[in-house]
N, C-alpha and C positions, 0 to 999 in steps of 0.2 A: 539393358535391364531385362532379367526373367522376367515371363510370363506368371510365375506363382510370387515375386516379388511386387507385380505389378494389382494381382489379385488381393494379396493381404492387404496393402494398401488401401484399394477398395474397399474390403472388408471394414478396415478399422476406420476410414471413413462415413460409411454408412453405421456404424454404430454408434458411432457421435452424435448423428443425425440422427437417429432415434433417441438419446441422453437426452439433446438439445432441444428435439423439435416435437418429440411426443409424451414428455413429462414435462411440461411447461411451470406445474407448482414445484417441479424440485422434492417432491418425494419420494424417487430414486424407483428403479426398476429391478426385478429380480431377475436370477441370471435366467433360471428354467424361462421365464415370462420374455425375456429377451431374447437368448435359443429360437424359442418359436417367431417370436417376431422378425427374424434375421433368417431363421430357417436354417442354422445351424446346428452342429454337436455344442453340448454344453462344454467340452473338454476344449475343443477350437478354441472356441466364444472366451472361455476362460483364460485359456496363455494371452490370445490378444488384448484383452481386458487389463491383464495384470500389466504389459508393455505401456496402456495410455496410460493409467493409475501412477507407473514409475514414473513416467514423463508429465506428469500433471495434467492430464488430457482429462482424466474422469479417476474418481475416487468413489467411497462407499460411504454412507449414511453409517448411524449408528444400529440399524435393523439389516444391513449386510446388503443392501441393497446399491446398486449404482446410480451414480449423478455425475453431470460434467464437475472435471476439475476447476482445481485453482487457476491454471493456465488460459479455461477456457473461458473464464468470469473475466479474465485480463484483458483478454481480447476484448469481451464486450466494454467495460470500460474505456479502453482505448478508442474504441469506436463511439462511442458517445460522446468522450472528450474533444473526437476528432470533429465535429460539430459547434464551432465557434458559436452554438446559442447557447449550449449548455454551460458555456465556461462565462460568457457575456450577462446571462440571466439568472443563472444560479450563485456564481461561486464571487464574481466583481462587482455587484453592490454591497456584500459583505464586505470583501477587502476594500472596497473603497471609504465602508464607514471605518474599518479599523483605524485605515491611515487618516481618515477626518480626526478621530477619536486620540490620536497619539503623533502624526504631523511626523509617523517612520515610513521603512520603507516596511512593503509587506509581500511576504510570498508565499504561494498555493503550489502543494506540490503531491506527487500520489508514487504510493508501494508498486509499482512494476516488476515483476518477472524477477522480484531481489534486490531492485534497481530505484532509488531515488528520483523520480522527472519531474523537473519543474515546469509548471506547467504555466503559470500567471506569475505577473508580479507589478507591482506598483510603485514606483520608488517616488522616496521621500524628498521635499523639497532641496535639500541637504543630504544627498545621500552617501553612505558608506559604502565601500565596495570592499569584501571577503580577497584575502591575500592568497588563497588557494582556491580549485579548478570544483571542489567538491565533489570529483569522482567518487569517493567512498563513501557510501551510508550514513557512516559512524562518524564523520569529518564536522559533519552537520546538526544542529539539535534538529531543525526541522525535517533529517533523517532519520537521528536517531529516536523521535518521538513515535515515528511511523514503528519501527521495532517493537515497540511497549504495546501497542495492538496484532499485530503479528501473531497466528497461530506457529504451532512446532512445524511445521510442513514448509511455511511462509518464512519463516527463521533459516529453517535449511536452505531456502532457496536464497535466502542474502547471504546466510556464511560461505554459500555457495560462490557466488559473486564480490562480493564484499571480503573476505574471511573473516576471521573472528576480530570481537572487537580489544582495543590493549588490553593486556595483560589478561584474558579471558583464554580457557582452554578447551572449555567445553560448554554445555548449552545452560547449564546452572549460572556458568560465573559469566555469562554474556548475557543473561536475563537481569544479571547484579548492579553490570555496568550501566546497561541503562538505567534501570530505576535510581537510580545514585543523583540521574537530573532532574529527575519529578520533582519539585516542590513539593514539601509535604502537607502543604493543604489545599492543594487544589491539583487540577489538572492540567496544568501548563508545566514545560520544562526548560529550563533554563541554563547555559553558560556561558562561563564567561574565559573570553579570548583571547590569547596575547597581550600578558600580563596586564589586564582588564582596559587593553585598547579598545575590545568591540564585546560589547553583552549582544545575547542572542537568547532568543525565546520563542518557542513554538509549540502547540496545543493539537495533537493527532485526532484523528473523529471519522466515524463512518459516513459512508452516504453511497447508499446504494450498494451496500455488499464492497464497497473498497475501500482502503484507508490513505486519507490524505493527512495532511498537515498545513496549518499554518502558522509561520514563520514571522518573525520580528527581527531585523538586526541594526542597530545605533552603536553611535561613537560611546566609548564609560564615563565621559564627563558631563554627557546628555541625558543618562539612567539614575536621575536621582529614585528617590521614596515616592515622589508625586509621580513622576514619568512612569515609574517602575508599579504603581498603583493604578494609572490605567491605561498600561500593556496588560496586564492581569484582566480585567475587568473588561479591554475590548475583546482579548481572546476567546473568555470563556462565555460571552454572551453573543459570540462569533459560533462559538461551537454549539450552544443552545439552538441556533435559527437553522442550522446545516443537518443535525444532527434527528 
């Protein structure tokens, strides 16, 4: 590896470290203001800037200023989840009352890098198990839910991974297909699977700058009105406490 390959490097290291480490409210940094703080040409500073921004490294406020990316929120997330208290005392006495409240299986699961990971789950005395691997996003409501919170940026980065979802060709008619599983009065989404062997239902929600979801899935002979009245009602009083 060059010496000036080895230097940019650096460079764009250390500007992340000022993003990350000296705007700590996220009010984004100007470039002249950062120039000086780096001690560079604002013309440098700038190509390299635009390189993280593509890669999701650091992005610009709506004042034109910089702030770390998408990417680099991911990280953090990932690193907090990677903390079995945060998943043990936050996210598993909710799903535990879910499944008290409805006697299913329940899963926690977070937007990664494009990427559906499940991260918890609880199953049901009786449980179902999904006939496919749910590699893709869109396979899943409690992936496809995480879509319907998804900025344009977050979107690219699943069609990215993901591609589009059926019969979608562009980012209109992929914002179509998901909403098409919203229940229209509430915030939980719902489908139903092989030719209604397994309903599934899951409810998307921030916490902490990321977007999870939680997931529901039962047999269709076990999803009457009453059952299906409160999956409804564990979810969104699930998403009230996290939220």
């Amino acid at each position: 590896m060059s010496d000036n390959s080895v230097k940019s490097v650096v460079k764009a290291l250390n500007i992340l470290d000022n993003l990350a480490f000296e705007d700590i409210e996220r009010n984004g940094i100007g470039l002249v203001d950062l120039a000086k703080k780096m001690d560079m040409l604002p013309n440098t500073l700038h190509n390299i800037l635009k390189s993280l921004v593509i890669c999701g490294y650091a992005d610009q406020n709506e004042q034109g200023k910089y702030i770390v990316g998408r990417k680099f929120k991911q990280m953090e997330t990932l690193s907090k989840l990677s903390y079995k208290g945060t998943v043990e005392k936050v996210f598993m006495p909710v799903m535990k009352g879910i499944k008290e409240s409805t006697d299913e299986t329940v899963i926690l699961a977070v937007l990664l890098n494009g990427k559906r990971v499940q991260i918890a789950e609880i199953a049901s005395d009786n449980p179902v198990r999904s006939k496919d691997s749910g590699n893709n996003l869109f396979s899943l409501i409690s992936g496809i839910c995480l879509a319907y919170l998804a900025d344009e940026k977050q979107l690219l980065d699943i069609f990215k991974v993901n591609g589009y979802p059926e019969g979608a060709k562009d980012l209109s008619e992929a914002k179509s297909f998901v909403e098409k599983f919203k229940l229209s009065d509430c915030d939980v989404f719902q489908k139903t699977r092989y030719n209604k062997e397994i309903e599934t239902f899951a409810i998307p929600f921030i916490y902490e700058d990321a977007i999870f979801s939680l997931g529901i899935h039962l047999p269709g002979y076990r999803c009457d009105e009453k059952k299906k009245r409160a999956i409804l009602q564990a979810l969104l009083e699930a998403k009230k406490s996290l939220s």
